[in-house]
C-alpha angles and dihedrals in degrees: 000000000000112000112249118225142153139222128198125207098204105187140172139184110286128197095272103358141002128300141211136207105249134174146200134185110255097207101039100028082173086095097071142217110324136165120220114305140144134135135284117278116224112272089005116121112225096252086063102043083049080061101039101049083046089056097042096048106032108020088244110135101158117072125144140198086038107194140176114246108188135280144277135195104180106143120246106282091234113031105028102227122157110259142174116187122179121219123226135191123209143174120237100250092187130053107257131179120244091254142025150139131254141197111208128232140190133074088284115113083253084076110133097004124137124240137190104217123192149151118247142169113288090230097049095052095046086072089036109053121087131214087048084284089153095051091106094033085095091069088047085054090053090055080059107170094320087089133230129337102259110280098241097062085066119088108233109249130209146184090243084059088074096029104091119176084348115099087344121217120314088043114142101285095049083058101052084040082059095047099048090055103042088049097086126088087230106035128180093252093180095054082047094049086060095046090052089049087052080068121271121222093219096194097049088053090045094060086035093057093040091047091051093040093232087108089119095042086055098046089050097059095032080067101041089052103045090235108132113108118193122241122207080197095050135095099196117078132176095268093049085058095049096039077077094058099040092049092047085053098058092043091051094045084057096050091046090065091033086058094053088053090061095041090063095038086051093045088045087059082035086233097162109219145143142212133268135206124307097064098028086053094046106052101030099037118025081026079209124104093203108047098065117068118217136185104183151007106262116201132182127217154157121287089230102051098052097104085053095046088052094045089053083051096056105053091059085060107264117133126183127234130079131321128234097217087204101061106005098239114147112222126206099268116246121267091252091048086047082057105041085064104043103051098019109048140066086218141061122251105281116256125215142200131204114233139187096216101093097212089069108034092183133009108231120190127191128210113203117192093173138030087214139060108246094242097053105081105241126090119200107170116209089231093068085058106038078051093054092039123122130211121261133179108239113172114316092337130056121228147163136301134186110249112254091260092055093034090058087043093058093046088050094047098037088048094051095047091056092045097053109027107092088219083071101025092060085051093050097244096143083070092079108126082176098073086053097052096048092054087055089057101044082054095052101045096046086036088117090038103034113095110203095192082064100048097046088045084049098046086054095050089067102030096258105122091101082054101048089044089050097052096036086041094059095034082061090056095049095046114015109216091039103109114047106263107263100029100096099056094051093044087053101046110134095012127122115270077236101058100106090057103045124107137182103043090145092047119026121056084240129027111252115238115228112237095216128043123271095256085063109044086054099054088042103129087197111120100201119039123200099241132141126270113246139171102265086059088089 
């Protein structure tokens, strides 16, 4: 069976012309000059292994407009061995130098290898490359500065599309293929529909939609669209799916009064807040109770008022410390706990409360004071962004929400934190798909109020812009169109080629640097991941 690989033209504006991310081995130059290639992994779509193999051999994780060229299925020069490779063409998405050098990484037999990366003249490369690598660089030259064909006049292509009998339809990347599509409050049901009659593997999408907490959101449009087709192999049926929705409904139902029992109790100790995320999400973004999982009631206050907010808590019968899941009952929390968040959070401890109504078995509320951790190097108080807040009607009270700009800010912040801490990162939190998706939504529904000169002055105000480039970075890779062209190279300006893949700044004396692209470390179905210890991990 032909091997199946993929190539990727990146390219950006040159001084005359255009010009393409090339490479050559520093230590055996006798390979010649070659752009990002390598084969498919198994499970992986062919958009993710082009930005993986980017990543791996260049350093460059951030590419945009990422766009299917055409096919070849010349055999390897050497071996022979059947092979089909598709060709991509990409936009750089990060600000990179014209020339650097690279240590690969991966599991390939690159590992470890030097590169000398560097842009240069379309015309020139198209001479230059080896392995007919600049067969297809003719149809980048025609794009010449005017950008990509649109997206959508593009066919998706997958990895299942070359697999044959191997693997058959409904295979990993089919599935992924599946979620991405049905987490959206306004899928394309009808492109869905024809990946479901590809085959659809129900359980895998089952553990995919509950790791990535969009379960609900996937139930909800399964059933709108009729898509759902029963397996007598399967264990997940519809009702399985919508069990989740209707579940998250209730629960959110039950948040949402909850909620109005701690506005008037806060008004009552005149504690100004607002609230943060989950129900805020919920109501105003996905406009569906039920689609948007929450854990907690998330409020934002005042440094300064957080004695009286917990005191306020208290006396509606909350208390801090840990839960015995067994019997609900909240111990004191232990001294290096005590510490940890005192001196390593941007939060309280959260409090709880024990309930009768079994779809929320306690009630937990956090208290952010700041948006950020206190090692990070940004500081965003809680009362910038109580002071900008606007009123908004959640259930029976009115309350406060944080503007578009600082609301954005918050999704981007609190996303990165959990994508590069090891405390998250060891419990997988960096697989939520959710957050993701509610930052698409939040940019969708303000795109006609949210200022994004604001929002990027503002960002810098508080050190956040490496924030702000890392969440939107990776939204743009998930769904291509959502950042305005432009944005992300100037958001990444001065900062390393890796940054995208680094991890542990807060923990480690110098950020780790992932081994595979970010496509592929989300959709990872590994439960335990080798990755250092670090402080944050109390």
């Amino acid at each position: 069976m032909a091997r199946v690989r993929v190539a990727v033209y990146v390219t950006r504006p040159g001084t005359e012309s255009t010009d393409v991310l090339t490479f050559a081995h520093r230590d055996f130059p006798e390979a010649g000059i070659q752009v990002p290639a390598g084969g498919v992994e198994p499970g992986e779509n062919l958009e993710a292994a082009a930005i993986r193999e980017c990543a791996e051999e260049t350093g460059i994780t951030a590419i945009r407009d990422l766009t299917a060229l055409g096919v070849d299925q010349s055999p390897h020069p050497e071996t022979g061995q059947e092979r089909v490779t598709v060709f991509f063409h990409a936009h750089l998405g990060q600000p990179a130098p014209d020339h650097w050098q690279h240590t690969v990484g991966g599991t390939g037999t690159d590992d470890g290898m030097v590169f000398d990366c560097r842009f240069q003249p379309v015309e020139e490369a198209e001479s230059d490359l080896v392995d007919r690598q600049g067969e297809l660089l003719g149809a980048v030259r025609s794009l010449g500065r005017a950008g990509p064909a649109a997206p959508e006049a593009v066919p998706a292509v997958t990895a299942a599309t070359f697999r044959g009998e191997e693997g058959g339809a409904g295979g990993r990347a089919d599935t992924v293929d599946l979620l991405l599509t049905l987490v959206d409050t306004s899928p394309d049901l009808e492109r869905a529909a024809g990946l479901v009659r590809r085959g659809v593997d129900w359980d895998r999408l089952l553990a995919l939609a509950t790791r990535h907490r969009v379960l609900p959101l996937v139930a909800r449009n399964l059933d709108a669209g009729a898509l759902f087709v029963p397996s007598a192999y399967a264990y997940a049926t519809m009702d399985t799916y919508l069990a989740a929705y209707l579940y998250h409904r209730r629960r959110n139902e039950a948040l949402l009064d909850e909620l109005a029992v701690l506005a008037r109790e806060l008004d009552r100790a005149d504690v100004p807040f607002a609230v943060r995320k989950g129900l805020v999400l919920a109501t105003r973004y996905h406009r569906d109770l039920g689609v948007r999982p929450m854990m907690d009631l998330d409020l934002l206050v005042d440094a300064a008022d957080t004695a009286r907010t917990v005191g306020a808590l208290t006396d509606l019968g909350y208390s801090a410390g840990k839960v015995d899941d067994r019997s609900r009952v909240v111990h004191p929390l232990p001294r290096d706990e005590q510490l940890y968040w005192h001196l390593h959070t941007n939060a309280m401890p959260p409090m709880f409360r024990a309930t009768g109504d079994p779809a929320v078995r306690l009630y937990t509320v956090d208290i952010t004071r700041e948006l950020a951790l206190p090692s990070s190097g940004m500081r965003i108080p809680a009362a910038d962004v109580v002071g900008r807040a606007r009123p908004l009607p959640l259930g029976t009270v009115e309350v406060l929400a944080p503007s578009p700009e600082d609301l954005v800010l918050d999704l981007c912040v609190h996303t990165y934190k959990e994508s590069t801490t090891l405390r998250y990162l060891h419990r997988l939190k960096h697989q939520r798909l959710i957050q993701y998706a509610d930052l698409r939504e939040v940019l969708r529904v303000e795109k006609n109020v949210l200022d994004w000169e604001t929002l990027v002055k503002r960002a810098a105000g508080y050190g956040a812009v490496p924030a702000l480039y890392f969440t939107l970075a990776h939204l743009e890779s998930l769904w291509a169109g959502s950042v305005p062209p432009g944005l992300l190279p100037r958001l990444g300006a001065g900062l390393e080629p890796t940054f995208l893949d680094q991890y542990g700044a807060v923990d480690l004396p110098e950020p780790a640097v992932w081994d595979t692209g970010f496509l592929t470390r989300m959709f990872d179905d590994r439960v335990e991941l080798p990755l250092p210890k670090g402080p944050s991990l109390v």
